[in-house]
C-alpha positions in Angstrom: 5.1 -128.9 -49.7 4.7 -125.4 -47.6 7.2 -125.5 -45.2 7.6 -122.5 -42.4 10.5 -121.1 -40.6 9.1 -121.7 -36.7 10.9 -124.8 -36.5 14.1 -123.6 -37.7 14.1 -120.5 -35.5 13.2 -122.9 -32.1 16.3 -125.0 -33.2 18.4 -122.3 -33.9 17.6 -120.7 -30.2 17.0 -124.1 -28.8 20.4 -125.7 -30.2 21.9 -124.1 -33.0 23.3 -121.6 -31.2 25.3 -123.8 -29.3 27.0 -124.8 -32.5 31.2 -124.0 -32.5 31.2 -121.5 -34.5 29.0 -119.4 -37.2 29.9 -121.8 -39.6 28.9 -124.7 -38.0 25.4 -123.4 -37.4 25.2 -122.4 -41.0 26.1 -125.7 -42.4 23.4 -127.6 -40.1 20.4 -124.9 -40.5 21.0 -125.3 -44.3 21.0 -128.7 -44.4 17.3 -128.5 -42.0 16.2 -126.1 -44.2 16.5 -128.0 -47.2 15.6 -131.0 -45.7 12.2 -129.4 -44.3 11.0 -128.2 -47.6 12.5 -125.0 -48.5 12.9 -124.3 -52.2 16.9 -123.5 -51.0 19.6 -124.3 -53.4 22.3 -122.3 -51.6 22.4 -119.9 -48.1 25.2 -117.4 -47.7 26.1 -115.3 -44.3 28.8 -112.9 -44.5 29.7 -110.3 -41.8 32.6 -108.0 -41.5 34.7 -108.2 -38.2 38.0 -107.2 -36.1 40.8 -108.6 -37.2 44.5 -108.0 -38.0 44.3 -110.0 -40.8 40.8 -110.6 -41.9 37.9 -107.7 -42.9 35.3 -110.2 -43.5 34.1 -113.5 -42.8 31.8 -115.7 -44.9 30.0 -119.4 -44.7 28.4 -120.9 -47.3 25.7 -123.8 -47.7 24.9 -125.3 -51.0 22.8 -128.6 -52.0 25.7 -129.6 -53.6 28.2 -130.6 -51.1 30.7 -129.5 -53.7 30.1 -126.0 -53.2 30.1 -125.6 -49.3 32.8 -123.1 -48.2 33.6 -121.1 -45.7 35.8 -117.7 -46.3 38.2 -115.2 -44.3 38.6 -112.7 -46.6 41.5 -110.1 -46.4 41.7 -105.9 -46.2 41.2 -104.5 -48.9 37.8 -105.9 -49.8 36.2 -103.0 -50.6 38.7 -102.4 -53.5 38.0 -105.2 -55.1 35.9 -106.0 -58.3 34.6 -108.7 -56.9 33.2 -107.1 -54.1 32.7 -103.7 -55.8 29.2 -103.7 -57.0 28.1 -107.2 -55.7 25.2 -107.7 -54.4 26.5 -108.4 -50.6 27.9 -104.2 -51.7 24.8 -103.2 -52.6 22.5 -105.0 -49.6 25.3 -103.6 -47.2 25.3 -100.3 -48.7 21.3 -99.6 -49.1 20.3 -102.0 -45.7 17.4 -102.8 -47.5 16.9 -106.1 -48.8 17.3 -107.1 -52.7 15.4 -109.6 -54.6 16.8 -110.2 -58.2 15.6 -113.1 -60.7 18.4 -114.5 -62.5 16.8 -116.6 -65.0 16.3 -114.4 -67.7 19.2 -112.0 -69.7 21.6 -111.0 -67.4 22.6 -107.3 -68.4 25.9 -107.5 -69.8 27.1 -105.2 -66.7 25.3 -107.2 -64.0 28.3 -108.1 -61.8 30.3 -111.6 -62.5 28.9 -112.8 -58.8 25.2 -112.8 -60.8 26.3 -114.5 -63.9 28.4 -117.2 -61.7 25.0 -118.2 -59.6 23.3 -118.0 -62.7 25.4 -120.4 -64.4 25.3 -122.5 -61.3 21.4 -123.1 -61.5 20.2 -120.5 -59.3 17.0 -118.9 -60.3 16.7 -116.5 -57.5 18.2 -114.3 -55.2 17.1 -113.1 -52.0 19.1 -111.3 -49.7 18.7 -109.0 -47.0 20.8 -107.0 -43.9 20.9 -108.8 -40.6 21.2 -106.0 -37.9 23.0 -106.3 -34.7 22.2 -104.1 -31.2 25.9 -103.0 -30.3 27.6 -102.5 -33.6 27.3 -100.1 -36.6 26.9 -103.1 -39.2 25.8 -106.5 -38.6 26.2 -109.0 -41.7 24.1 -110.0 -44.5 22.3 -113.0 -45.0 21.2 -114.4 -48.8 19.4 -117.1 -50.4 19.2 -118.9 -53.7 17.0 -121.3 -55.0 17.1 -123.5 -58.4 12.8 -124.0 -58.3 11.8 -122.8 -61.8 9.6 -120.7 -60.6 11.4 -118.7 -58.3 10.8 -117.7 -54.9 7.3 -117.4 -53.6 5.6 -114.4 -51.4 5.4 -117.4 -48.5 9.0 -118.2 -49.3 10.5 -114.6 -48.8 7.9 -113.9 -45.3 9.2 -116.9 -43.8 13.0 -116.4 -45.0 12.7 -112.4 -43.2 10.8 -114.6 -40.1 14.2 -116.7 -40.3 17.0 -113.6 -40.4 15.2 -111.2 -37.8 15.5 -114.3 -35.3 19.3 -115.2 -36.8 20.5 -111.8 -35.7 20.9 -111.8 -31.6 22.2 -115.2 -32.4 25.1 -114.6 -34.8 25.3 -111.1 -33.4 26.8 -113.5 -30.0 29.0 -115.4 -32.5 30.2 -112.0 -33.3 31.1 -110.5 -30.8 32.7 -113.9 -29.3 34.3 -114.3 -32.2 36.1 -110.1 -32.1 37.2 -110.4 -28.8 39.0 -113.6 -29.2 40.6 -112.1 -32.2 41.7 -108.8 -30.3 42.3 -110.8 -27.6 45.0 -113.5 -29.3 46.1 -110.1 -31.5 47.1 -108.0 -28.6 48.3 -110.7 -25.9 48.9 -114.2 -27.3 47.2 -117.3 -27.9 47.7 -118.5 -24.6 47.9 -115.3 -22.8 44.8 -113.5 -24.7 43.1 -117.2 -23.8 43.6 -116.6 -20.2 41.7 -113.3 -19.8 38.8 -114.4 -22.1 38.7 -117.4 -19.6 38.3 -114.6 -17.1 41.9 -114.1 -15.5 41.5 -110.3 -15.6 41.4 -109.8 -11.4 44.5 -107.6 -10.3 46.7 -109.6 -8.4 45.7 -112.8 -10.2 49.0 -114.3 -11.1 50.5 -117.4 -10.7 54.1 -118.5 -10.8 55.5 -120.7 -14.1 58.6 -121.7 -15.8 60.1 -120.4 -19.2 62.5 -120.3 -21.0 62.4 -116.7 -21.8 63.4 -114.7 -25.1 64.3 -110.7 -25.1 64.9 -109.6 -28.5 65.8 -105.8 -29.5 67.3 -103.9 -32.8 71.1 -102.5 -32.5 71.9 -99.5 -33.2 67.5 -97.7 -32.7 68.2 -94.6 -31.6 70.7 -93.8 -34.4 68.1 -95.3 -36.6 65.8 -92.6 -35.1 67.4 -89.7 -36.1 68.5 -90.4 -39.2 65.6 -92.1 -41.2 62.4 -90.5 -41.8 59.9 -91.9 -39.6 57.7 -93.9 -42.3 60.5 -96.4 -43.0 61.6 -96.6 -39.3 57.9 -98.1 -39.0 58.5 -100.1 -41.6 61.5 -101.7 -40.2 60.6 -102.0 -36.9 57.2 -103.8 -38.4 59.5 -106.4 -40.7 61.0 -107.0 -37.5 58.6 -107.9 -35.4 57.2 -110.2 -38.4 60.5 -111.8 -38.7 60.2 -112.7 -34.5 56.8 -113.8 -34.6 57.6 -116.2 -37.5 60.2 -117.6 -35.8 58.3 -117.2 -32.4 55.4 -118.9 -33.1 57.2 -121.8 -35.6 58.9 -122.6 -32.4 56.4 -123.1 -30.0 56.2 -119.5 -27.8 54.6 -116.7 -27.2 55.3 -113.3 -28.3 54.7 -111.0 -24.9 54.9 -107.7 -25.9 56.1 -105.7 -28.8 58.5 -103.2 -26.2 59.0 -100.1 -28.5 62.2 -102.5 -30.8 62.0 -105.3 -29.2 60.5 -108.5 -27.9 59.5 -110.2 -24.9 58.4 -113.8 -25.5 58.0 -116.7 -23.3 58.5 -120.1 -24.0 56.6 -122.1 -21.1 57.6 -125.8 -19.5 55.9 -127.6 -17.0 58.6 -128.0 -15.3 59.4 -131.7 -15.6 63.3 -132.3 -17.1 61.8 -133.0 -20.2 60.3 -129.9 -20.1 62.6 -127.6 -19.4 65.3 -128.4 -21.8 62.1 -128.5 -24.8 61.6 -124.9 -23.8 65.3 -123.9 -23.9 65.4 -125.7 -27.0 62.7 -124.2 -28.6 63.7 -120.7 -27.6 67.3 -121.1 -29.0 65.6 -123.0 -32.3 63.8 -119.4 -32.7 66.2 -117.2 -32.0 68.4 -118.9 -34.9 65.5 -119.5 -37.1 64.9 -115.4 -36.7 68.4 -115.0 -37.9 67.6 -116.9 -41.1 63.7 -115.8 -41.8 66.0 -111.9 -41.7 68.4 -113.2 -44.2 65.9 -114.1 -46.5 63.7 -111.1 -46.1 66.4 -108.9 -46.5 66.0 -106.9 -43.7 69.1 -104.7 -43.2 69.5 -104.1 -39.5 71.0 -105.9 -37.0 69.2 -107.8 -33.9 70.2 -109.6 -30.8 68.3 -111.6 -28.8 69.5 -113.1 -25.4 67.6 -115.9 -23.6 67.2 -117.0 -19.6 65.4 -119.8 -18.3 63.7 -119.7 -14.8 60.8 -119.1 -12.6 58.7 -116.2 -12.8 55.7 -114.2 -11.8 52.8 -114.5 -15.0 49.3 -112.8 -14.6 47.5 -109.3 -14.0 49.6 -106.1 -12.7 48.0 -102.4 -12.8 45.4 -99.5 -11.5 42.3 -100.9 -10.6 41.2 -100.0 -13.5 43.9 -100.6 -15.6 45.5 -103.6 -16.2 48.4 -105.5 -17.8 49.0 -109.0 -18.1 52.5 -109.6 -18.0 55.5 -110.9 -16.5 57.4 -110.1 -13.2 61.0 -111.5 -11.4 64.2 -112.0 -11.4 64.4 -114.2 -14.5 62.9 -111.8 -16.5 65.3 -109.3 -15.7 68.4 -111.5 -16.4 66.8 -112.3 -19.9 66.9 -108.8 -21.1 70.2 -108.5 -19.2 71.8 -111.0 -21.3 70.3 -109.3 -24.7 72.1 -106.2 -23.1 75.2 -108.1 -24.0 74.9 -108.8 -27.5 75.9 -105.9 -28.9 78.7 -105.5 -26.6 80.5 -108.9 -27.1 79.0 -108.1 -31.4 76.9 -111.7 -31.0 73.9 -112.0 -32.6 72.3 -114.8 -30.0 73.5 -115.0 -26.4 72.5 -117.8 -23.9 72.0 -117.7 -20.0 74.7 -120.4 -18.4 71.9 -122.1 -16.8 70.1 -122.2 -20.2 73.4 -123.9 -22.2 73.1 -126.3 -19.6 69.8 -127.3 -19.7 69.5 -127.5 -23.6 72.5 -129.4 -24.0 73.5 -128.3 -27.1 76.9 -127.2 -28.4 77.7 -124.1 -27.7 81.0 -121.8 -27.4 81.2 -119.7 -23.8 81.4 -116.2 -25.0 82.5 -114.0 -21.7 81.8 -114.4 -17.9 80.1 -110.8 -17.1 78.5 -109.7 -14.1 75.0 -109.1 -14.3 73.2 -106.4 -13.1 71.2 -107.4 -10.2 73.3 -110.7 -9.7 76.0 -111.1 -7.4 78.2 -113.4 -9.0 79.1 -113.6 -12.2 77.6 -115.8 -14.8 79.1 -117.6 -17.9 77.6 -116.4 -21.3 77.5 -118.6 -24.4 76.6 -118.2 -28.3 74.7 -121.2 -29.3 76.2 -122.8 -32.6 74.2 -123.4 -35.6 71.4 -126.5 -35.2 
């Protein structure tokens, strides 16, 4: 049975590409190609992207349903044995495809990546780059097959016919796919979700409710000039890792990262119900940050003070310039209460309005007078929950 890639490409621009995601799309044109009459035992993509956490990404089909994966591989790759050598490695490194038959005596140094598809029944390899417009690599695209005899001539002309029409394609998975992960990385799920939604006009801001959470290290400035600056980074990145645990675990948002400290939010809609899940949540992290610390043994002090109210959320800046971020009177009683930590030596200090709201035992610490407030407001340390 010949079989030809035409079909497969008009699906793929047709309807494939409106598959979720790259893995998605792989999984279904495998399953086509296979079912079409292509000699394919297994199809691989694999691309390297933008990410704090991941250097590569990687979908696998395989006739066996047993074998199907998809991959998020960490930094670091390229150090790797199992990378270093491979033939993704080698196709990535040359840019010219590679065509190996595996059937026969493997070398005793062919890499273990040959001798695992080998010993999986593949006969053939066939890989080759997939090259993008705007970016210095694209990904690489490879294909086995279990047919005795291999791949034919027609086989590796219509596979090439299939990755040169792939690439705009998965080249807009791509770049979808970095932008939501720089976006999320740099503002928030829900915040970095918003601008790629398109709230990115100046002005465009809208007014919510929060509980929110100012968090900063005691004592930074001594910390400054007496530790070399390597471990200062150090700390202040454990830090930071120890709030977003807690942060996130809790159901918020971490802000901004402000030089030692933390701005998160932790949004309501308003409704009693609401409001007293946000204060709880925000409390619940604060005191879970305290014990993710212990554990990790990090060896500086914190506070963290917490507000709830109304406040000003959305785009601030040059015309050119933006920042999304929050404005008002509640945000600046937040980090006015964290002010207070250190003073009155508590690790966690509450906003009256927010031990009211929670509802949770606390024990009134001082009444102070806020900066920017009039009167003066009761501050409490929430117990342990």
């Amino acid at each position: 049975m010949t079989w030809h890639a035409q079909p497969h490409i008009d699906w793929v621009l047709t309807e494939g590409r409106y598959m979720p995601d790259i893995n998605a799309m792989f999984q279904a044109l495998g399953t086509r190609l296979h079912e079409g009459g292509a000699p394919l035992q297994r199809v691989r993509f694999a691309m390297r992207t933008v990410h704090p956490l991941v250097t590569a990404i990687s979908t696998i089909w395989d006739a066996d349903p047993d074998n199907i994966v998809a991959v998020q591989t960490a930094h670091g790759m390229e150090q790797r044995s199992g990378y270093i050598g491979s033939p993704l490695a080698t196709i990535r490194t040359t840019q010219e495809p590679l065509r190996l038959r595996l059937d026969g005596p493997l070398d005793t140094d062919a890499h273990r990546v040959l001798h695992e598809m080998k010993a999986q029944g593949i006969v053939e390899y066939f890989g080759l780059p997939i090259t993008f417009a705007h970016a210095p690599m694209g990904g690489v695209v490879a294909y086995g097959t279990a047919h005795p005899k291999g791949f034919t001539d027609h086989d590796i002309a219509q596979m090439t016919r299939l990755a040169d029409a792939l690439a705009p394609v998965i080249e807009s998975y791509a770049q979808h796919y970095k932008a939501t992960a720089i976006a999320k990385s740099y503002l928030g799920p829900r915040t970095g979700q918003r601008v790629l939604d398109g709230q990115i006009t100046r002005g465009d801001i809208e007014t919510i409710e929060a509980a929110i959470l100012f968090s900063d290290i005691r004592g930074w400035t001594a910390l400054n000039a007496t530790e070399p600056p390597d471990q200062v980074l150090d700390i202040a990145n454990r830090y930071f890792e120890v709030m977003s645990d807690a942060i996130d675990n809790n159901g918020g948002e971490i802000l901004k990262f402000l030089g030692d400290g933390v701005l998160a939010l932790f949004p309501s809609d308003g409704s009693p119900d609401g409001k007293v899940e946000a204060c709880r949540q925000a409390i619940s992290a604060a005191h879970a940050a305290l014990g993710i610390a212990a554990l990790a043994e990090l060896q500086v002090p914190f506070g963290t003070g917490i507000h709830y109210g109304a406040l000003l959320y959305g785009n601030v800046g040059a015309r050119e310039r933006l920042d999304f971020t929050v404005l008002g009177q509640s945000v600046n009683i937040a980090s006015r209460v964290e002010a207070f930590c250190g003073r009155l030596n508590e690790p966690v200090l509450i906003s009256d309005p927010v031990a009211r709201i929670a509802g949770l035992p606390t024990r009134r610490v001082s009444t102070e007078v806020l900066k920017g407030l009039d009167t003066p407001m009761d501050l409490h340390a929430p117990t342990a929950m």
